[in-house]
MIPASE-275323 format. One record per residue (C-alpha): residue number from 1; x, z, y. Coordinates in nm, 2 decimals. Example, Ala and Ser with C-alpha at 12.3 -4.5 7.8 and 13.67 -1.06 7.14 Angstrom:
<pts>
<pt 1, <1.23, 0.78, -0.45>>
<pt 2, <1.37, 0.71, -0.11>>
</pts>
This chain:
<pts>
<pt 1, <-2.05, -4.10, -3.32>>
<pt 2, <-2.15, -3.77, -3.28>>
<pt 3, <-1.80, -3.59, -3.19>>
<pt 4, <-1.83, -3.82, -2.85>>
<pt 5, <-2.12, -3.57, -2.74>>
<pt 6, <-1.95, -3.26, -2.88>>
<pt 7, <-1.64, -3.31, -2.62>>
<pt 8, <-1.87, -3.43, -2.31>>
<pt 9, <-1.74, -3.78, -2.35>>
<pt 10, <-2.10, -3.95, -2.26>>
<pt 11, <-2.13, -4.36, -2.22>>
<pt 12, <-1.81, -4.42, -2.49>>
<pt 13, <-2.05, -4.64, -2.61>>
<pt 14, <-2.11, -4.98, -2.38>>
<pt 15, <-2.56, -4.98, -2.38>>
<pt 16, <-2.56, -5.26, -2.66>>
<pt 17, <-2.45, -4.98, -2.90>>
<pt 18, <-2.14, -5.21, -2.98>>
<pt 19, <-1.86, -4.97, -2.97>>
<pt 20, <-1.58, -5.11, -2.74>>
<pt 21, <-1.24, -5.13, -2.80>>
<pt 22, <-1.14, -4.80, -2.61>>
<pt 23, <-1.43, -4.64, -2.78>>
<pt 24, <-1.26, -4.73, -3.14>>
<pt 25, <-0.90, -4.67, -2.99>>
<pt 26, <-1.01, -4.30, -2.91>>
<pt 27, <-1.19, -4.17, -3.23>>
<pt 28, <-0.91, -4.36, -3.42>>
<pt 29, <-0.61, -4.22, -3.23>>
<pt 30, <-0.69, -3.93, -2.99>>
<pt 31, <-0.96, -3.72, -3.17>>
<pt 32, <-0.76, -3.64, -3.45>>
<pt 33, <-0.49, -3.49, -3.20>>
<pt 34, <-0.78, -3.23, -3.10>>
<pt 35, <-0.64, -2.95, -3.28>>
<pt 36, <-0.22, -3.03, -3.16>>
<pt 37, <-0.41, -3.06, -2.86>>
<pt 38, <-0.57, -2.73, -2.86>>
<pt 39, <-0.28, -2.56, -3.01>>
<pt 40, <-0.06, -2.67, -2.74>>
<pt 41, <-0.36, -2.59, -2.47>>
<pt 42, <-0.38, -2.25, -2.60>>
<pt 43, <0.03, -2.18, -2.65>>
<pt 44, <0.07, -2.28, -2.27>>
<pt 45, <-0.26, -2.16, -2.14>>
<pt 46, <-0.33, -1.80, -2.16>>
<pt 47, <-0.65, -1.80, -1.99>>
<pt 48, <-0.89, -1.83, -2.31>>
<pt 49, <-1.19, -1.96, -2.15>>
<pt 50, <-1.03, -2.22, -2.02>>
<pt 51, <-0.88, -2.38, -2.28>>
<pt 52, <-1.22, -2.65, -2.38>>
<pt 53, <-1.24, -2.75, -2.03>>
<pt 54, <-0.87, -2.83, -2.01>>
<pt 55, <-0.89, -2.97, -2.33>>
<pt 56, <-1.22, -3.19, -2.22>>
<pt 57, <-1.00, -3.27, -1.93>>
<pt 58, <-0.73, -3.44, -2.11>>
<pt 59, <-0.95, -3.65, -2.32>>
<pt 60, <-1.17, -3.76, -1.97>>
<pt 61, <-0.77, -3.88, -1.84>>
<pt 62, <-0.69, -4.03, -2.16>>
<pt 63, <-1.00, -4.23, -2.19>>
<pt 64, <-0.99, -4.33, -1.80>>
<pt 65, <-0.63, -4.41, -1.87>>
<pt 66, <-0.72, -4.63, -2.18>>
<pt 67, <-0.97, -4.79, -1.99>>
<pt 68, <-0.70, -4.98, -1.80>>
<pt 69, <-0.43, -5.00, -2.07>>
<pt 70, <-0.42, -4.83, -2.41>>
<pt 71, <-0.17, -4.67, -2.45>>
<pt 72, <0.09, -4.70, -2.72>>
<pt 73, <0.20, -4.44, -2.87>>
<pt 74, <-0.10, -4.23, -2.77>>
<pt 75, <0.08, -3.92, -2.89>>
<pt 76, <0.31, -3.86, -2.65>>
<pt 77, <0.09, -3.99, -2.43>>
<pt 78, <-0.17, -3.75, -2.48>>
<pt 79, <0.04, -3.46, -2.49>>
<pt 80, <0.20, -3.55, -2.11>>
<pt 81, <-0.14, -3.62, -1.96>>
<pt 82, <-0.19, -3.26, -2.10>>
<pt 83, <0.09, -3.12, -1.93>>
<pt 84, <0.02, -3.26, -1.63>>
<pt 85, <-0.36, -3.12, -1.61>>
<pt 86, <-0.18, -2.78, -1.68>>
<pt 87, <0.03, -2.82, -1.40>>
<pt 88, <-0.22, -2.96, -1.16>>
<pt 89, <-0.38, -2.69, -1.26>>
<pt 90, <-0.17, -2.42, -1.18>>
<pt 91, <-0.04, -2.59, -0.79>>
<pt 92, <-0.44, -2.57, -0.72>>
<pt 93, <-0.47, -2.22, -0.83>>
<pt 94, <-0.16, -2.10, -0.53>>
<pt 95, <-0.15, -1.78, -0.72>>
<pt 96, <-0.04, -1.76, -1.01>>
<pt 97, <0.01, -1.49, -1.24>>
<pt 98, <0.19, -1.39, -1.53>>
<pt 99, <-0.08, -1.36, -1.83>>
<pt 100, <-0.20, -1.74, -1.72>>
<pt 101, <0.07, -1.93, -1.82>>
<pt 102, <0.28, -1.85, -2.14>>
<pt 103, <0.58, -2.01, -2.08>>
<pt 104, <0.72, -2.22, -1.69>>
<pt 105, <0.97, -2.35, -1.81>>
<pt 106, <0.80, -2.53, -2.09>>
<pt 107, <0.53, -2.67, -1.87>>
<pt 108, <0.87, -2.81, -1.65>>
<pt 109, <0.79, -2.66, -1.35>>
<pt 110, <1.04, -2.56, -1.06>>
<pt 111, <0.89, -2.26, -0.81>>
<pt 112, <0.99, -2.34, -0.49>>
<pt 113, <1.02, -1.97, -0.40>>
<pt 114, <1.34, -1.75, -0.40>>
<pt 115, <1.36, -1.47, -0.63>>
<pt 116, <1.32, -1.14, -0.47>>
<pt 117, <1.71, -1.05, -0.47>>
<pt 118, <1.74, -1.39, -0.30>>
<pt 119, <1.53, -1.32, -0.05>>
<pt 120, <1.69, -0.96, 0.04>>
<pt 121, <2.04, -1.10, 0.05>>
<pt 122, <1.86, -1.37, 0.31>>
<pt 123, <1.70, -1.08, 0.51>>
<pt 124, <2.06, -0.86, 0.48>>
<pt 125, <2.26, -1.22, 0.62>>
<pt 126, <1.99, -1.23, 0.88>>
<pt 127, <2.04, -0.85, 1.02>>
<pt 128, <2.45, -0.94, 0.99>>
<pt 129, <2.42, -1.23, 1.22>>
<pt 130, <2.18, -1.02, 1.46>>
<pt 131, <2.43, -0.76, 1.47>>
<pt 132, <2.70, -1.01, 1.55>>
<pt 133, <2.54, -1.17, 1.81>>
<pt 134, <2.44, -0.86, 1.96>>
<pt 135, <2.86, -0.80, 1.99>>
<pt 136, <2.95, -1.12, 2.14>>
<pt 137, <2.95, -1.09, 2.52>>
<pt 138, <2.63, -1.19, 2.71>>
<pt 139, <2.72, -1.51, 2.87>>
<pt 140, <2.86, -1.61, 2.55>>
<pt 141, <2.53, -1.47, 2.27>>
<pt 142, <2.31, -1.69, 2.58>>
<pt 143, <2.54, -2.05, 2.51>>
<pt 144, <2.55, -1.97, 2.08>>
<pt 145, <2.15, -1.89, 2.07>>
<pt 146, <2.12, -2.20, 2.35>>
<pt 147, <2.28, -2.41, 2.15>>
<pt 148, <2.24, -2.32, 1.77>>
<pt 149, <1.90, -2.14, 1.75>>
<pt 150, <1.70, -2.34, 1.99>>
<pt 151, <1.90, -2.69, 1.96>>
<pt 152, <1.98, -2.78, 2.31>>
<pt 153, <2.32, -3.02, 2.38>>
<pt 154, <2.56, -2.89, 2.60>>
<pt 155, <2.42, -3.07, 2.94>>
<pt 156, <2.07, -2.87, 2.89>>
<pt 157, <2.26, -2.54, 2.85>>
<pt 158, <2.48, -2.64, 3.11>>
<pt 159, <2.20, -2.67, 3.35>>
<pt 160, <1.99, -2.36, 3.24>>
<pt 161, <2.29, -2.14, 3.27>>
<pt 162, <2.38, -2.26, 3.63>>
<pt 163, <2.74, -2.37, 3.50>>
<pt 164, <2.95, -2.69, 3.40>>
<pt 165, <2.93, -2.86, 3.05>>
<pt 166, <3.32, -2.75, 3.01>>
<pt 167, <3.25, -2.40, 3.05>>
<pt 168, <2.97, -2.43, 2.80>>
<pt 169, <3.20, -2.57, 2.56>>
<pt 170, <3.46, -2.26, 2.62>>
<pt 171, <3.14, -1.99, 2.58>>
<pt 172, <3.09, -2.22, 2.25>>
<pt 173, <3.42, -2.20, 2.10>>
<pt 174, <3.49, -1.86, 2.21>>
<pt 175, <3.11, -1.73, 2.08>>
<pt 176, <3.12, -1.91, 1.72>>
<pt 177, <3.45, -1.80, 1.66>>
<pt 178, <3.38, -1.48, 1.74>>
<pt 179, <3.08, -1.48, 1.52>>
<pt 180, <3.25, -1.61, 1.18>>
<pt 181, <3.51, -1.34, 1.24>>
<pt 182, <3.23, -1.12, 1.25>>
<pt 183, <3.05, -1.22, 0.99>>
<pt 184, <3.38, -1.25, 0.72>>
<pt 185, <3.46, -0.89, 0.86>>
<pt 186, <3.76, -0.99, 1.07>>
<pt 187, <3.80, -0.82, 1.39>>
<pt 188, <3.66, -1.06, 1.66>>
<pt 189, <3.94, -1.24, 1.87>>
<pt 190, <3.71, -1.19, 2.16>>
<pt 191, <3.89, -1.42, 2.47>>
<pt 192, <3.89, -1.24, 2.83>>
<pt 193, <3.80, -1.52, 3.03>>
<pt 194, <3.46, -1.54, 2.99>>
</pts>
């Protein structure tokens, strides 16, 4: 059994030299996937060094695995306990760039990051809301941001602001209308009682 030594796989054997059944169950089924294996390691996997050790880990999961329950098929088995090192893999790395992984979306991986344009049409909403607060009149911006950006109810805004829970409401009316007018470009219907 010398192929158990060329991939790392040390103490297969149980120490009466009696192979055991997860011993004959991986030289039967998942050594002769070594090559699909590598093939698919090194199509996903750009990183040439790297492709024995994340081949070496697959058979180390597949043999742990198999020590529980052998698996059946162990083809597609093998091949999902391969995609999931790669994708281990690459969440512990943070960073990952472009020449180490051939394809995403074959590995089945979603980035939880915006694309750039995303991100500037964000930052461009952000500056548009600034702006329109910054039009709103004072007492009015003060209940919005009270209420909206830091999350307090209409009693705790009432009582920083000095004034009753029904005024707060009109500042909050008046203010958030004011606002999506703004932001959809409409003139502001800005009331003259507060």
């Amino acid at each position: 059994m010398a192929e158990r030594s060329d991939h790392g796989l040390e103490g297969m054997e149980r120490q009466s030299g009696d192979p055991s059944e997860v011993d004959l169950w991986f030289v039967r089924e998942v050594l002769p996937l070594e090559a699909a294996l590598m093939q698919f390691i090194r199509h996903s996997w750009r990183n040439a060094n790297d492709v024995e050790d994340l081949c070496h880990d697959v058979y180390v999961s597949l043999y742990i695995a198999a020590q529980k329950q052998i698996p059946h098929p162990t083809r597609p088995f093998a091949f999902a306990v391969a995609r999931n090192i790669l994708i281990n893999r690459i969440k512990r790395e943070q960073i990952v760039s472009i020449e180490a992984v051939a394809d995403l979306d074959e590995l089945g991986i979603a980035l939880d990051e915006p694309s750039t344009d995303r991100a500037v049409i964000a930052r461009q909403e952000l500056h548009r809301l600034q702006a329109a607060l910054d039009r709103l009149q004072p007492r009015c911006r003060e209940a919005v941001v009270l209420r909206k950006i830091e999350g307090l109810s209409r009693r705790e805004i009432a009582a920083r602001m000095g004034i009753a829970e029904a005024t707060v409401a009109e500042y909050l009316a008046i203010g958030i209308d004011a606002l999506a007018d703004l932001m959809h470009g409409d003139p502001p219907k800005l009331g003259s009682k507060p």
